[in-house]
N, C-alpha and C positions, 0 to 999 in steps of 0.2 A: 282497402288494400287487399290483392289476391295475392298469394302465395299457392306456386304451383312445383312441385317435386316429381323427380325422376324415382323409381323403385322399378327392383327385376322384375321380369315379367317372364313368361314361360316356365322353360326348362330351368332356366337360371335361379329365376324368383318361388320355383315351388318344385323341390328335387329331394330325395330319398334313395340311397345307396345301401348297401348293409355296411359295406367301407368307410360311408362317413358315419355313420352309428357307429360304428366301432373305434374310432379316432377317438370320440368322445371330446370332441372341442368346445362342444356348447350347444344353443337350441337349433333344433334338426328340422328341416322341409319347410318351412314356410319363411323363405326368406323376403319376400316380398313384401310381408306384413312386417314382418321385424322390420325394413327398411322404410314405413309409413310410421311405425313406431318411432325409428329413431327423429323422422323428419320434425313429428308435433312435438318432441320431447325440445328440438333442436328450436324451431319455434318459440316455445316459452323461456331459453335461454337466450334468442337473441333477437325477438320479434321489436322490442320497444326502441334498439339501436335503428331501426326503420320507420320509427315514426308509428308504429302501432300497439295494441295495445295486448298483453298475456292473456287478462281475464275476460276479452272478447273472441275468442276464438270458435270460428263459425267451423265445419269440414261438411265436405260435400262430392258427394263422387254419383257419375252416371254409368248403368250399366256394370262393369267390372268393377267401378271407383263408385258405386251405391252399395254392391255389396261387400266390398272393404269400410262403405263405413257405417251399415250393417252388424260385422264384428268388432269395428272397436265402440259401437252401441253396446255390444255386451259382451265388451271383452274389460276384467279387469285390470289390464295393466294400462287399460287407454285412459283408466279415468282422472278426470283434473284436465287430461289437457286440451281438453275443450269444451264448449259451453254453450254449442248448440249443433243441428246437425240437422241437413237435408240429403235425401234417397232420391234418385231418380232413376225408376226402371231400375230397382237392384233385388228385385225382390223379398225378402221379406224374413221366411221360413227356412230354407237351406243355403248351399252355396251354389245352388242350381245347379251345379257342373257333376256334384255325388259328391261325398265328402270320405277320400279314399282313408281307412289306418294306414300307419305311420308301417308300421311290418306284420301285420294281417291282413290276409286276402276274406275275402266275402264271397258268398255265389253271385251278389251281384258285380261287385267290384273288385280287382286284385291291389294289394297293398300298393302305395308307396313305392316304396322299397320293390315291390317285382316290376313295377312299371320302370324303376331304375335300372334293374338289371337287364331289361331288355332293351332299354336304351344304348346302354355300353354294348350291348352284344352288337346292336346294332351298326355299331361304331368301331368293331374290333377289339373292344377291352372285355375279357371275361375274372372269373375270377372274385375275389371278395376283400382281398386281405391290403396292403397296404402299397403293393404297387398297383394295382386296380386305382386307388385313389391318384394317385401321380400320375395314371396316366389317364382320369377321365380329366384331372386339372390342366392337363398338356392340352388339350382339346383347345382350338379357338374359338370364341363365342358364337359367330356366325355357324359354327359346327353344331353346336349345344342347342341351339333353336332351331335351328333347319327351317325347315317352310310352316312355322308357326306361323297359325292365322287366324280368325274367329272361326271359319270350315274346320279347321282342325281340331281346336279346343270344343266344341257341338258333338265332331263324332268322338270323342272320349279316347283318342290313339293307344296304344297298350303301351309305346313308351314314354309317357305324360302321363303323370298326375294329375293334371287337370284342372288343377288349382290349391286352394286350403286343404290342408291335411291332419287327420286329427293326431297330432301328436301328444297328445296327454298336458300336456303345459301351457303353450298359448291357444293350441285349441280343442275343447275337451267335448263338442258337443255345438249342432247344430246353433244358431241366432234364435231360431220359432222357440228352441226348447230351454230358451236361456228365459228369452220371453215371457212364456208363461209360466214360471219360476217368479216371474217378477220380480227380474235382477236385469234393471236396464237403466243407463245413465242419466242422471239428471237432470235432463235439456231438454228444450224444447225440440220438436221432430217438425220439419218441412215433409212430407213422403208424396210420390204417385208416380203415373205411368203416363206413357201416351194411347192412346186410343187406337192402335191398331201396333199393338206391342210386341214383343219378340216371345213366341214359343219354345220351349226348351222341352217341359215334360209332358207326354202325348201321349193321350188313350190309346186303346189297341185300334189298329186302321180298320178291321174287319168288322168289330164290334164295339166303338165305341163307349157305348152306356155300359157297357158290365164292365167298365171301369168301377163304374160307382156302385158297385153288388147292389143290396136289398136297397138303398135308393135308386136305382136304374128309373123308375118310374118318374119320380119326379124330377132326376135330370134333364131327363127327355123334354115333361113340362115345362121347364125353365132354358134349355138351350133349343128345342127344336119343335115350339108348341102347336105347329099346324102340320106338322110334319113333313113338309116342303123342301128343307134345305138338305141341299147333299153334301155325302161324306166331307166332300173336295173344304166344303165352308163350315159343315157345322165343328167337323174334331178341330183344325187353327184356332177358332170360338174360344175350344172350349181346351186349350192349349194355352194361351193368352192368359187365359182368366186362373188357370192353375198357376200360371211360372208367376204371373206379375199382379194383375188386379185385384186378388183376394190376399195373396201375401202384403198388399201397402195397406189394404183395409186390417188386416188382422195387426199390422206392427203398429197404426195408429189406434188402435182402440187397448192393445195392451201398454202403448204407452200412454193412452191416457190413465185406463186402470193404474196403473204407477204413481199416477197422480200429477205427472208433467202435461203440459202443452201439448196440440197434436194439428195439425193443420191438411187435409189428405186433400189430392186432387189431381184431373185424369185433362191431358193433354188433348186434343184432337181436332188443333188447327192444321190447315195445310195449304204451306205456298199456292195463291193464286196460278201460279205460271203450272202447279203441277196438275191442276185439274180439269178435267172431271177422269183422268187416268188412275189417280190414286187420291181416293176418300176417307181412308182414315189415315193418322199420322203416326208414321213409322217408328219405330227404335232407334232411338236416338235424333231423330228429326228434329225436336224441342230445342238442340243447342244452341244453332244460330237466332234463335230470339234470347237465350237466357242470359247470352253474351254480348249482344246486339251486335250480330257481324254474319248480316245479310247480306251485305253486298259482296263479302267475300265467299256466300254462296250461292246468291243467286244472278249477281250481276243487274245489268239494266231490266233483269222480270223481275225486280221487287215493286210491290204495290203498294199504294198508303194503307191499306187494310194490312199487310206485309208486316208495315213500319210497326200500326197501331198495335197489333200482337206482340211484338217486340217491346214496345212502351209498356204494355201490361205485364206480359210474364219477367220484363226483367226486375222491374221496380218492386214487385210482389217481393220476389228473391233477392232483390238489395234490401229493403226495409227488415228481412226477417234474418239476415245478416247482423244489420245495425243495432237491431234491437230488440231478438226473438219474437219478433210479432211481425208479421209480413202484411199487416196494413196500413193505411198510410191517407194523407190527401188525395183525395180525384180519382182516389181508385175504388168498384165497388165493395162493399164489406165481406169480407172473408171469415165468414165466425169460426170457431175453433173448431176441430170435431168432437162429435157427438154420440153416443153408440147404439144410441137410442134412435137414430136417425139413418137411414141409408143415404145422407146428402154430401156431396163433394163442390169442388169448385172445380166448373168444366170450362177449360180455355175450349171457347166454338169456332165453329168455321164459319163464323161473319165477325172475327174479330174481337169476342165480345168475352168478360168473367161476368160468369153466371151460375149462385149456389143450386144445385139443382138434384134430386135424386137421383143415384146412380143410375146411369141408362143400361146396366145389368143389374137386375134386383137383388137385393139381399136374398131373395131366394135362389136364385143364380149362384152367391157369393156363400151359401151356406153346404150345398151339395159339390161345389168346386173345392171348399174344404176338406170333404172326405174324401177327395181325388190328391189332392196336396200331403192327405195322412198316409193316403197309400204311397206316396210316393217317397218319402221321407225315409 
C-alpha cells in the first residue's frame, strides 16, 4: 500500500513574520513539517480502515521528501510512527538549503522572520503588529509563492526561508548533529544517491582546495590526482560528494553505530535512449525505475535493459518496505552496511546490482567530510 500526502511547500510550508510570533497561536515557521506530522500521526489512526497495517510503516522521500525524512529520523515528535525509512538524494548532514533562526540573523544567513518581513515589504504590507498579520492572510496563495521553483529555493531569495527553521521546538539543530548524538530512530535505514548527484554546497570557484585548509594536499590527491581535470569538472566532483555522497555514507554508518540496520547504495544507471550524451545519472533520475513507470517517461525508447533496472531497483525497495530488509529471491545479495568497509550496492549502466567499493574512496569520502564541517 503507498500512501501519498499533500503538505505546504514554499512560502506557505516554511514562513516567519514577527506578526505571527507575536499572535502566539502555536508552533511558528515550519509548517510543512508539522503537516507531515500530522499526515503519519493520521496514518496510524486510520491506516488499517484501508487494509493496512499501523506497525508497518515504511516513509520515504527523494530529494526534498529525503531530507523531510531526514528530520523525522531525528526528530522526536516523529517517533513510533514509523518503523522504517528510506533517503533518496536527501542528504544527510544539514538541510542543505542553510538552516535559517526563527528571529536571529547570522553573517551568514538573515532570520526567518527578516526573510518575512521582506517578503510583505515586497508585497505592500509593512509594519509588525496585527494588521500586518490580516493583511499578509488576505494575500492569495498563488501571491505568497510567486514563482517559487527549485532555481529559486538554490539561490536562497531574501524573501524565503528556504526551508526548515530552527525554531527551538520542532527544530533545535542540524540531522548530522542530532546524529552523532546518537539520537536516531529505531529503524532500519534504506539511504544513497545517484551517481551524478545534485550539487548544492561548492568550494570557492577560484580556489577550490583551500576549501579543505591544512588538508588541501590530500584533497587534491583524492579528487584531482594527475592533475588533469578542470575547474569546469573537478569543483561539481567535489560539490556532489559534499551535499550528497558523504552525507548518505556518514547517516548509514551512524545509524549503524546506533545499533539499527543500514543498507547504503549509489545509483548510476542511465536510460539507454539517453546516451552517450549523459553518463552519469541525474538527480532524481532513479524514480522512474523505483516506481516502474518508464513508459510514462520514456515512451517507446525504453529498452529491456530499461525494464531490467526497473525490476531490480524497484523490488530491492518493495522487499525493504515489506520487511526492513531489502533482499529477497533472484535478486543479488545486498549485505548490510558495514563501516569497516567502503562498499555500496552500485545500480550500473549494464543493468546490473553489484556490492562494490565505492567508486570515490573513503579517502575521497573522509576529506569531503571536512568540507561538509565547514560548511555546517
Amino acid at each position: 500500500m503507498v500512501i501519498s500526502f499533500n503538505y505546504r511547500l514554499g512560502r506557505l510550508g516554511f514562513f516567519a513574520h514577527p506578526a505571527l510570533t507575536a499572535a502566539n497561536e502555536g508552533p511558528l515557521g515550519n509548517y510543512g513539517l508539522l503537516d507531515q506530522l500530522a499526515a503519519l500521526r493520521w496514518v496510524q489512526r486510520n491506516v488499517a480502515a484501508f487494509g493496512g497495517d499501523p506497525s508497518q510503516v515504511t516513509i520515504m522521500g527523494e530529494s526534498a521528501g529525503g531530507i523531510s525524512v531526514m528530520h523525522h529520523l531525528t526528530s522526536p515528535q516523529s517517533q513510533g510512527l514509523f518503523h522504517r525509512a528510506i533517503v533518496l538524494s536527501g542528504g544527510g548532514r544539514t538541510y542543505l538549503v542553510g538552516l535559517r533562526k526563527l528571529s536571529q540573523s547570522t553573517p551568514e544567513l538573515p532570520s526567518a522572520e527578516e526573510s518575512g518581513l521582506e517578503f510583505a515589504r515586497s508585497v505592500g504590507v509593512t509594519g509588525t503588529g496585527p494588521e500586518a498579520l490580516v493583511a499578509l492572510r488576505a494575500l492569495p496563495a498563488e501571491q505568497v509563492n510567486g514563482d517559487m521553483n527549485m532555481g529559486a529555493l538554490l539561490s536562497k531569495p531574501p524573501t524565503y526561508a528556504g526551508g526548515p527553521i530552527f525554531d527551538g521546538d520542532l527544530i533545535t539543530t542540524t540531522p548530522g548533529e542530532i546524529l552523532q548524538r546518537g539520537e536516531v530512530a529505531d529503524v532500519p535505514v534504506l539511504i544513497g544517491t545517484t551517481s551524478a548527484d545534485l550539487p548544492v554546497t561548492f568550494p570557492p570557484l577560484e580556489n577550490p582546495f583551500s576549501y579543505f585548509g591544512p588538508e588541501a594536499a590530500q584533497a587534491i590527491a583524492a579528487y584531482n590526482p594527475d592533475g588533469t581535470l578542470p575547474p569546469e569538472v573537478s569543483i561539481p566532483t567535489i560539490a556532489v560528494d559534499i551535499t550528497m555522497h558523504e552525507p548518505a555514507r556518514f547517516v548509514a554508518r551512524q545509524v549503524t553505530a546506533a545499533g539499527n540496520s543500514a543498507w547504503l547504495y549509489r545509483f548510476g544507471y542511465v536510460a539507454e535512449s539517453l546516451r552517450p550524451e549523459q553518463l552519469g545519472a541525474e538527480h532524481a533520475s532513479e524514480q522512474p525505475y523505483l516506481f516502474s513507470t518508464l513508459d510514462a517517461r520514456y515512451g517507446e525508447a525504453v529498452t529491456e535493459n530499461d525494464r531490467e533496472m526497473a525490476r531490480l531497483f524497484h523490488t530491492y525497495f518493495a522487499n525493504f518496505a515489506k520487511s526492513g530488509n531489502p533482499n529477497g529471491a533472484g535478486l543479488p545479495p545486498w549485505p548490510q552496511y558495514d563501516s569497516t568497509k567502503p562498499d555500496l550496492m552500485l545500480f550500473t549502466l549494464d543493468a546490473n546490482a553489484e556490492i562494490q567499493p565505492d567508486p570515490w574512496t573513503e579517502l575521497r569520502a573522509t576529506y569531503s567530510f571536512v568540507a561538509a564541517e565547514g560548511a555546517i
